[in-house]
VEXRO-375411 format. One record per residue (C-alpha): x negated, y, z; residue number from 1; residue in one letter. Coordinates in steps of 0.1 Angstrom, whole numbers, plus 5000, padded with zeros to 4 digits. Example, Ala and Ser with C-alpha at 12.3 -4.5 7.8 and 13.67 -1.06 7.14 Angstrom:
<xx->4877; yy->4955; zz->5078; i->1; aa->A>
<xx->4863; yy->4989; zz->5071; i->2; aa->S>
***
This chain:
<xx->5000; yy->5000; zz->5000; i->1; aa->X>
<xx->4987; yy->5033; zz->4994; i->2; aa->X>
<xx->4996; yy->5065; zz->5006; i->3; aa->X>
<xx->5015; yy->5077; zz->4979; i->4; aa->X>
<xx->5042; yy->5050; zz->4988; i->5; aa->X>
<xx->5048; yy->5065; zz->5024; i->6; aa->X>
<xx->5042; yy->5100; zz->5023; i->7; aa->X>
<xx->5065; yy->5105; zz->5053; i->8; aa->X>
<xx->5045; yy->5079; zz->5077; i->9; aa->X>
<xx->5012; yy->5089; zz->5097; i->10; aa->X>
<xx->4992; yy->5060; zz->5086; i->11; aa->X>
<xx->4959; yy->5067; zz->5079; i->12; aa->X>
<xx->4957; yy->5046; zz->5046; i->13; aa->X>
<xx->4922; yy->5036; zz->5034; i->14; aa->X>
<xx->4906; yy->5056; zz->5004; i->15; aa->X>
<xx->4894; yy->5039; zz->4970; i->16; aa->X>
<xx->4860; yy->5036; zz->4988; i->17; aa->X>
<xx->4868; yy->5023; zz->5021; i->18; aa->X>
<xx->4893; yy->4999; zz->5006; i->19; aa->X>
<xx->4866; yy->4987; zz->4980; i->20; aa->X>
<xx->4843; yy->4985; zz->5008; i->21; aa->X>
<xx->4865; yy->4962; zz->5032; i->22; aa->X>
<xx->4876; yy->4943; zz->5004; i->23; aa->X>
<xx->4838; yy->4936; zz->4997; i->24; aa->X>
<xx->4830; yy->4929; zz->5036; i->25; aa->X>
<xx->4856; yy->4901; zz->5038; i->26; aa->X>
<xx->4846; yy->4886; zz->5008; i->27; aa->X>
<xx->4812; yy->4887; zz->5013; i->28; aa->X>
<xx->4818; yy->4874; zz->5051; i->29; aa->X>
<xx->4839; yy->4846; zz->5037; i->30; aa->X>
<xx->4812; yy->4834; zz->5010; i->31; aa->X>
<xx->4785; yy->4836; zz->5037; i->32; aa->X>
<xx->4804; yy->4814; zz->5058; i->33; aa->X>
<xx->4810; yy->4788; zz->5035; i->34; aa->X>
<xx->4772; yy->4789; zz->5021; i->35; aa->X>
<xx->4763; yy->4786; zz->5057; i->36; aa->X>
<xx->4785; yy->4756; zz->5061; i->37; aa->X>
<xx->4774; yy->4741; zz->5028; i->38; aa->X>
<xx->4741; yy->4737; zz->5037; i->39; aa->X>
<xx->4745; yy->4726; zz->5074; i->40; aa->X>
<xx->4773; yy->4699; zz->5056; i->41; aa->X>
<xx->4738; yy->4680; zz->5046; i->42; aa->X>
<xx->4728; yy->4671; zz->5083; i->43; aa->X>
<xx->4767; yy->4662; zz->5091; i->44; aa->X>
<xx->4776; yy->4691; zz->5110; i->45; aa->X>
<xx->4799; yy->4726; zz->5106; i->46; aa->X>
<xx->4790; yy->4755; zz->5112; i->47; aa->X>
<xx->4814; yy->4763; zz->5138; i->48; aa->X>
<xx->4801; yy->4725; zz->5158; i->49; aa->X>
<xx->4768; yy->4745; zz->5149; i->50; aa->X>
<xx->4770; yy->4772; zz->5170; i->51; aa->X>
<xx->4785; yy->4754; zz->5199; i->52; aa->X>
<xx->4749; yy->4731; zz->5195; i->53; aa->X>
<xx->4729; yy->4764; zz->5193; i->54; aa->X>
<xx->4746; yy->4776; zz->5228; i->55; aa->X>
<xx->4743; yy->4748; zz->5246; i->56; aa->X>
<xx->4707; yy->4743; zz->5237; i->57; aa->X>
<xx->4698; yy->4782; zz->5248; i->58; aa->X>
<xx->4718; yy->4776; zz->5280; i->59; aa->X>
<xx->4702; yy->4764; zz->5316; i->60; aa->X>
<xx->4700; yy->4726; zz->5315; i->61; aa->X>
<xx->4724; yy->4729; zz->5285; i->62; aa->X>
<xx->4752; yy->4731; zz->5299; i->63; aa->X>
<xx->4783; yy->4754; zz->5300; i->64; aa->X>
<xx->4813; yy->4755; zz->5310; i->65; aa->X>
<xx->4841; yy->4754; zz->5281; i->66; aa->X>
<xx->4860; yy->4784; zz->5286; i->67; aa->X>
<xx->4832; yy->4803; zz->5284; i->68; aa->X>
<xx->4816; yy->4787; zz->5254; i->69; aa->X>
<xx->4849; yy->4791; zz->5241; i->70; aa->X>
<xx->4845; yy->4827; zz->5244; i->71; aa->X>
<xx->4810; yy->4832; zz->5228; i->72; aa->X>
<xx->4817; yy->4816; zz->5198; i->73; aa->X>
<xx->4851; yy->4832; zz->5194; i->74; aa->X>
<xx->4867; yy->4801; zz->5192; i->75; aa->X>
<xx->4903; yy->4794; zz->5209; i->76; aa->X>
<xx->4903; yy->4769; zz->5237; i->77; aa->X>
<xx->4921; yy->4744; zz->5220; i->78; aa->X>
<xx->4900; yy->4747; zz->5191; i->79; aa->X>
<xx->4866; yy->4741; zz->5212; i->80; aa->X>
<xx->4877; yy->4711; zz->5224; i->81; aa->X>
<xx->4883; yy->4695; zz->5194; i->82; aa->X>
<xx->4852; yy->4706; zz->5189; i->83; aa->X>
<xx->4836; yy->4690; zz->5214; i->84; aa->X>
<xx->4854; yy->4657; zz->5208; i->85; aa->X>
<xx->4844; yy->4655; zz->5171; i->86; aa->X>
<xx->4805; yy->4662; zz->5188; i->87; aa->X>
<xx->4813; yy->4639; zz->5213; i->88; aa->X>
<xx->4819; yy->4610; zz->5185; i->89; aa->X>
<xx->4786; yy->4618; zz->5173; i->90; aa->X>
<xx->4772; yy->4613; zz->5213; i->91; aa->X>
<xx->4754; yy->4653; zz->5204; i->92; aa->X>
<xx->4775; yy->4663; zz->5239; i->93; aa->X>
<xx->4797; yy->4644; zz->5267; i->94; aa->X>
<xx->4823; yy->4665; zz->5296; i->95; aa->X>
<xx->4816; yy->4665; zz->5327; i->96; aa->X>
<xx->4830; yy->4680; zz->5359; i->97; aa->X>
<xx->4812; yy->4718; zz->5365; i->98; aa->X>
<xx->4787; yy->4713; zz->5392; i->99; aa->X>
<xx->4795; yy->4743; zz->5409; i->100; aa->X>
<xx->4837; yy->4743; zz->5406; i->101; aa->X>
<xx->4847; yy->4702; zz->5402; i->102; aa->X>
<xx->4880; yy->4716; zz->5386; i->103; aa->X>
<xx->4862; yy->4731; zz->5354; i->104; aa->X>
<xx->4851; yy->4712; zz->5329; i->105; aa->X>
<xx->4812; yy->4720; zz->5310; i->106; aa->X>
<xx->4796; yy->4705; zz->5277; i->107; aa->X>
<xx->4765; yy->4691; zz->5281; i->108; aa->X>
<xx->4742; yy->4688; zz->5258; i->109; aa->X>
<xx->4727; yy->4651; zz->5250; i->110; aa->X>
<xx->4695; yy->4636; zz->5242; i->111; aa->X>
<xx->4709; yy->4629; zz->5211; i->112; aa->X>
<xx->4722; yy->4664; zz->5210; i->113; aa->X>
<xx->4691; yy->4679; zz->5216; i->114; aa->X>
<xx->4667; yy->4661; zz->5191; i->115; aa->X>
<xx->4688; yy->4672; zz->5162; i->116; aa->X>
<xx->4689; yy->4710; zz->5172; i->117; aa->X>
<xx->4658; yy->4713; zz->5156; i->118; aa->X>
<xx->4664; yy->4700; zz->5123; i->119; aa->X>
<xx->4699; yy->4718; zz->5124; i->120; aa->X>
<xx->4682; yy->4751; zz->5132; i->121; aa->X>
<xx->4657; yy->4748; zz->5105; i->122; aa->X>
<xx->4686; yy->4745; zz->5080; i->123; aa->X>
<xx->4706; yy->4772; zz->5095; i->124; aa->X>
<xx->4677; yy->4797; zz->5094; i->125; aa->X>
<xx->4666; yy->4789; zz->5064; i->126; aa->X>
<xx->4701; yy->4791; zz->5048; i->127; aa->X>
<xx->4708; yy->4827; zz->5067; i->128; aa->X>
<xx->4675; yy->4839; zz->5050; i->129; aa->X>
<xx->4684; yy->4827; zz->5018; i->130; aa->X>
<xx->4720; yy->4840; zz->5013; i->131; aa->X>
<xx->4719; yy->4871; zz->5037; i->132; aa->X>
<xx->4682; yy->4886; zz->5049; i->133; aa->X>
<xx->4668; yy->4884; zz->5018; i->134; aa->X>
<xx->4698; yy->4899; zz->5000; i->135; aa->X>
<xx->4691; yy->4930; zz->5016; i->136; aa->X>
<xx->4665; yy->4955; zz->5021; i->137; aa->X>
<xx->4652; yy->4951; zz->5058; i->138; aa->X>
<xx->4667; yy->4986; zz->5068; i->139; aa->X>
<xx->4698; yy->4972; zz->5051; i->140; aa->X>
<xx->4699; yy->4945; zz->5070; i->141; aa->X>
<xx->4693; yy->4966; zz->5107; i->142; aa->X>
<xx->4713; yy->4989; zz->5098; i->143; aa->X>
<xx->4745; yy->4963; zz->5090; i->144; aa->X>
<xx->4735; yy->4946; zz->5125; i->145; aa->X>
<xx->4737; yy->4977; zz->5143; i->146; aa->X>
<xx->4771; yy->4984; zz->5126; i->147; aa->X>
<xx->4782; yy->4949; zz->5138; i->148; aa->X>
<xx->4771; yy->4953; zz->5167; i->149; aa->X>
<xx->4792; yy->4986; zz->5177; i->150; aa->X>
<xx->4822; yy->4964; zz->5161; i->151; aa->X>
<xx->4817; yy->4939; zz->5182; i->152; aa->X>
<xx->4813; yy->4958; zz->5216; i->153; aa->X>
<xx->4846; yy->4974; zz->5205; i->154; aa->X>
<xx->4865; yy->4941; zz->5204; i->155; aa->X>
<xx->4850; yy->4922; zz->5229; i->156; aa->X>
<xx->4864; yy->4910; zz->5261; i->157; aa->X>
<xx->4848; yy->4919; zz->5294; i->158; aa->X>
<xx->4818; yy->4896; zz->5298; i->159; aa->X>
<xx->4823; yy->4880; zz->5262; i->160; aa->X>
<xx->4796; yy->4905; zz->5245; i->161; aa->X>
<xx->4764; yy->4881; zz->5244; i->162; aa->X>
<xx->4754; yy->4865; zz->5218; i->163; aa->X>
<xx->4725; yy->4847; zz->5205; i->164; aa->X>
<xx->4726; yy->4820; zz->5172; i->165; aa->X>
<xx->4689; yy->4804; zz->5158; i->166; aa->X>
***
């Protein structure tokens, strides 16, 4: 809709260049995504089980509890637990009862969990280079992660700002 179709409303429509610009962000996000998937598909894995792996191997004795892993990965709760079960059938993490709250429940990282982090976060760096860093000048690049990153501190929940993906 543009704002020649509701002159009487105070909508503050998008111009040509903003609308060409947005249009081009959630295509571009979108394309990233499934490049980024694409390539992680080769060592059986999602992105989105990816970054739950990538958490729990940055976290203290990988392990966290769900609801907030939920949170950092922007992922609903019902979503990161089927999640965790397809990871679970792959023995990469197990529940258990949180050690400091029995009624909680935390993902723990495995053994098995943890010796293919490395592998999966070779792929995923690599692939980020590839179809992002190295699309763009590196002051392009700073300069659309400091523009995130004010996007993000906007939307986030108390507490649900950090962040940190290999």
């Amino acid at each position: 809709m543009t704002s020649s179709s509701a002159a009487s409303d105070d909508t503050r429509w998008l111009t040509e260049s903003e609308q060409q610009a947005w249009r081009s962000y959630l295509r571009a996000t979108r394309l990233l995504e499934v490049a980024l998937d694409r390539d992680l598909s080769h060592h059986g894995t999602q992105l989105s089980e990816y970054e739950v792996i990538s958490m729990l191997s940055e976290a203290p004795d990988g392990r966290m509890r769900m609801s907030a892993l939920a949170d950092l990965v922007v992922q609903s709760r019902s979503r990161i637990t089927h999640t965790a079960a397809r990871l679970e059938k792959r023995g990469w993490v197990r529940r258990e009862a949180c050690l400091d709250d029995r009624r909680g429940v935390e993902l723990v990282l495995t053994d098995a969990g943890k010796a293919n982090i490395d592998q999966m976060a070779r792929c995923h760096v690599t692939s980020v280079r590839e179809h992002l860093i190295e699309v763009l000048e590196p002051q392009e690049f700073l300069a659309l992660g400091t523009a995130l990153q004010k996007v993000r501190d906007h939307l986030a929940q108390p507490g649900q700002a950090g962040d940190s993906l290999r």
